[in-house]
N, C-alpha and C positions, 0 to 999 in steps of 0.2 A: 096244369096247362090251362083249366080253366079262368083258373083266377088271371094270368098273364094274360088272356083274351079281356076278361073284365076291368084292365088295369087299362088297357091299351083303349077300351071303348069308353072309358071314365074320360081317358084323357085328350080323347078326340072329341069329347061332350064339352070339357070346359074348354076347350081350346076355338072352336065356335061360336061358346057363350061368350068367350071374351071380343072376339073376332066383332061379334053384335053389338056389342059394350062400346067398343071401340067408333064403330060405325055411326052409333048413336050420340055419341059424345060432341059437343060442338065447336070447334077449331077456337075460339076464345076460350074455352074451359082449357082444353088441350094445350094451349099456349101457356095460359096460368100457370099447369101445371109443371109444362119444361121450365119456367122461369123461378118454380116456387125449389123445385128440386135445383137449378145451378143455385138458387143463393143458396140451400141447405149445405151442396157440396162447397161452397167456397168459404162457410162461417163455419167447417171444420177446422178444429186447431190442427195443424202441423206437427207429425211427432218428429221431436228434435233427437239427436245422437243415433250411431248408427246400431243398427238393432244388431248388427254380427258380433259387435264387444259382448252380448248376453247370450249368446250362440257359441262366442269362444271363448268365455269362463271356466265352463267346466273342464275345457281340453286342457287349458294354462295348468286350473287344479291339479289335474288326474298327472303333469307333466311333472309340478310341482313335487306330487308326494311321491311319483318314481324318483325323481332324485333324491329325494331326503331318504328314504330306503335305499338307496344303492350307495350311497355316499355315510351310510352309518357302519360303526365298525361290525361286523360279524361277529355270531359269539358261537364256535365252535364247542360242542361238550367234548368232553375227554372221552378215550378209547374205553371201552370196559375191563381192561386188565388196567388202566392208570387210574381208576375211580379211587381204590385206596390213596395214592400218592398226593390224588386234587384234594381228598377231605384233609388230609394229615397237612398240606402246605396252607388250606383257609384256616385249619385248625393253628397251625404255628403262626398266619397272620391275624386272626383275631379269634381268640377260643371263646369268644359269648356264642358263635356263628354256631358254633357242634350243638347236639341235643343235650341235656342237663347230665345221662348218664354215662355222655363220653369225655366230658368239663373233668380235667384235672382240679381243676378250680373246686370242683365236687369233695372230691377227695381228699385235697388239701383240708378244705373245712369241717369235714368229717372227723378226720386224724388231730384236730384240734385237743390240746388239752382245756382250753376256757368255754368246752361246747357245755353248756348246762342240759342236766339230762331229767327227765323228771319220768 
């Protein structure tokens, strides 16, 4: 509570010293000075386009990638009693997809008679 009293009598100090400042200052300086601040504010560039297209980018985005997720196919897994039926049907569409020791293809080459053995 103290400091908020200290904070309050700071700023009724500088607010005086300016006040003085002010007072002392002489209406040709003061003139200057409004005249030096309009050209500063008028030989600022103009920002061109409007500033909400960069406000409303991200919302387009974030609209964007919902539709690309809801508009892409679903991939359902299979129930846990059809797990065997899914491996056995990838299996019968391409048997490279199985593990090396469920590869018919294993065994084929196994049972070979030209497998050299050493």
């Amino acid at each position: 509570m103290n400091r908020e009293h200290d904070d309050h009598d700071f700023d009724n100090r500088l607010r005086a010293l300016h006040a003085t400042a002010l007072g002392a200052t002489s209406p040709q300086t003061l003139a200057r000075l409004r005249l030096a601040r309009q050209h500063a504010s008028a030989a600022a560039p103009a920002r061109h386009g409007p500033r909400w297209l960069l406000a409303a980018l991200p919302a387009v985005l974030a609209v964007a990638f919902g539709l690309h997720l809801s508009l892409r196919p679903a991939v359902v897994p299979p129930a846990p009693g059809n797990l065997q039926a899914a491996v056995a049907a990838d299996a019968f569409e391409d048997p490279d997809a199985l593990p090396l020791e469920e590869n018919p293809d294993l065994y084929v080459w196994l049972g070979s008679t030209s497998l050299a053995m050493e």
